[in-house]
C-alpha positions in Angstrom: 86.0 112.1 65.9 84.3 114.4 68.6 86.1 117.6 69.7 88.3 117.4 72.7 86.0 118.2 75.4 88.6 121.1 77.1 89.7 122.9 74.1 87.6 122.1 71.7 90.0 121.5 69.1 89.3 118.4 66.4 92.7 116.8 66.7 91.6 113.8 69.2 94.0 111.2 69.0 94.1 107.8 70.3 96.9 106.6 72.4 98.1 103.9 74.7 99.8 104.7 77.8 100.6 101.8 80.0 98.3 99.3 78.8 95.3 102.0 79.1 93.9 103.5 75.8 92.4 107.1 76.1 92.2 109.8 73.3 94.4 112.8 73.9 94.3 116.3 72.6 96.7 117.3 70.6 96.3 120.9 71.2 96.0 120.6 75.0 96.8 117.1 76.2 93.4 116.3 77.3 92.2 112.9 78.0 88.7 111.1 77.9 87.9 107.9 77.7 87.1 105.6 80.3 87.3 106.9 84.2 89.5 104.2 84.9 92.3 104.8 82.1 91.9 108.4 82.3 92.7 108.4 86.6 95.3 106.0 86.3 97.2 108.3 83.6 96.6 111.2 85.1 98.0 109.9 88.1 101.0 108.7 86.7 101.8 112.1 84.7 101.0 113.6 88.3 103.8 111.4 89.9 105.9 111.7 87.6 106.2 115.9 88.1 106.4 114.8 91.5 109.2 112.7 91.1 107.8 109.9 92.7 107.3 106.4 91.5 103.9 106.3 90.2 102.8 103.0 91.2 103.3 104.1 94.7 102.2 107.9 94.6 98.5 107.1 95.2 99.3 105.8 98.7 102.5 108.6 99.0 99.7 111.5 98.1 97.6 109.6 101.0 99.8 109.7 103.8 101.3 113.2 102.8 97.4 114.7 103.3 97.7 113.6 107.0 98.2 116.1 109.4 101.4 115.5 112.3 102.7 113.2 108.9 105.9 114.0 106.6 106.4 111.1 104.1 110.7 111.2 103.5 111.1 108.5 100.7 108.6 107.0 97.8 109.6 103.6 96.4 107.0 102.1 93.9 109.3 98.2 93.8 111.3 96.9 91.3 110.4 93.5 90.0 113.7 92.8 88.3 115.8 93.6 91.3 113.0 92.2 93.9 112.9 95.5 95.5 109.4 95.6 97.6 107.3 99.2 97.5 107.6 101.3 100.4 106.3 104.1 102.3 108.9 105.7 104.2 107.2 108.3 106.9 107.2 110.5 110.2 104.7 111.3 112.7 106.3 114.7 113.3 103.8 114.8 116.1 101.4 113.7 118.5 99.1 114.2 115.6 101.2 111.8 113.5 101.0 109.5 116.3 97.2 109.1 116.1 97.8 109.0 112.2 99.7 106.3 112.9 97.2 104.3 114.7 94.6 105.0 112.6 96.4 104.0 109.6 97.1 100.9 111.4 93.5 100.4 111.8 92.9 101.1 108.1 95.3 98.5 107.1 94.0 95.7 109.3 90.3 96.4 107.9 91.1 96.4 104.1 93.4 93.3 104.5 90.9 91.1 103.3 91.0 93.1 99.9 94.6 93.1 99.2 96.8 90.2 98.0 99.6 90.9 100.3 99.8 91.4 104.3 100.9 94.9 104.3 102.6 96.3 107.9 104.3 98.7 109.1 107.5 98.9 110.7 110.0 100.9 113.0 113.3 102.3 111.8 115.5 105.0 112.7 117.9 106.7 110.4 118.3 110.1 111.1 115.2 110.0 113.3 112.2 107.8 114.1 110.8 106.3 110.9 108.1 104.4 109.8 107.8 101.8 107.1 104.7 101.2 105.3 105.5 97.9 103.3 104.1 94.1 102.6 105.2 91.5 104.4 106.9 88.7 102.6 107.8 85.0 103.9 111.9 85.1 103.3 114.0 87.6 103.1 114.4 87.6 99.5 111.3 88.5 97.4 110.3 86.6 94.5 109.6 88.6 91.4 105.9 87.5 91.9 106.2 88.8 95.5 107.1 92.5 93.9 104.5 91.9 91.5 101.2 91.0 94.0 102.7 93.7 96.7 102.4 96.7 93.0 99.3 95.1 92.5 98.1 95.8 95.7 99.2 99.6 95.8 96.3 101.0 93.8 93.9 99.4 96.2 95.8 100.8 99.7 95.1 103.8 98.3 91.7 103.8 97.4 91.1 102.5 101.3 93.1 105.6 102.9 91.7 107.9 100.7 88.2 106.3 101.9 88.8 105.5 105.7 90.6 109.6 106.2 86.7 110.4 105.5 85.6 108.3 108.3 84.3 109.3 111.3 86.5 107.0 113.3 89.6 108.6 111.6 88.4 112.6 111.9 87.2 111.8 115.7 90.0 108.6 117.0 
């Protein structure tokens, strides 16, 4: 087995995290194997310290890097209790406000990618909210609803994290 690439020590291991097998360190808790496995653990260990739902925190860690944007709730779904992911956020500004629309804008152009018809709604609780959720047909999701709309997180967030680079999102 080849030394760990960070610490150098001999004691690689392989494990399974979530369906996704990597070798980890057992000096330092390095991964490596592939990019894929490696991000979406990483990202998972990162939402966890976070306290965040890891299936969600991809498109949480997205709309927190917006400027005139405070994100005030994290929910990643629940399939057994056909609870839908969701993005609860503010525009604290007029800066959050053009966030807004722009995000809009992303959501309409990756739409074709994504399994679910994601929007984003209007509430108020102890101010003016916004809802980034899918859309669903009735007003109870099916388990497979939950599942498609998880499915679908890991993709929104690759399209923010592309689109904020944009030229059309820098300069609305």
């Amino acid at each position: 087995m080849e030394p760990c690439n960070e610490c150098g020590n001999t004691a690689v291991l392989p494990k399974s995290y979530g369906g996704h097998s990597v070798l980890e360190c057992d000096l330092c808790g390095a991964l490596s194997g592939g990019h894929t496995s490696v991000a979406t653990i990483e990202l998972a260990r990162e939402a966890q310290q976070e306290g965040v739902d890891a299936p969600a925190y991809g498109v949480q860690r997205a709309l927190s890097s917006l400027d005139g944007v405070k994100v005030v709730d994290c929910q990643g779904g629940c399939r057994s209790r056909r609870k839908l992911p969701n993005v609860r956020f503010q525009a604290l500004d007029s800066r959050g406000f053009v966030q807004l629309e722009n995000l809009a804008k992303s959501l309409r152009l990756s739409a074709g990618s994504m399994s679910m018809a994601w929007t984003i709604e209007v509430d108020f609780q102890s101010g003016l909210e916004f809802v980034l959720t899918p859309r669903v047909a009735t007003s109870r999701p099916r388990e497979a609803d939950v599942a498609l709309a998880q499915g679908d997180l890991p993709l929104l967030a690759r399209a923010l994290d592309r689109d904020v680079r944009l030229s059309w999102w820098r300069r609305p």
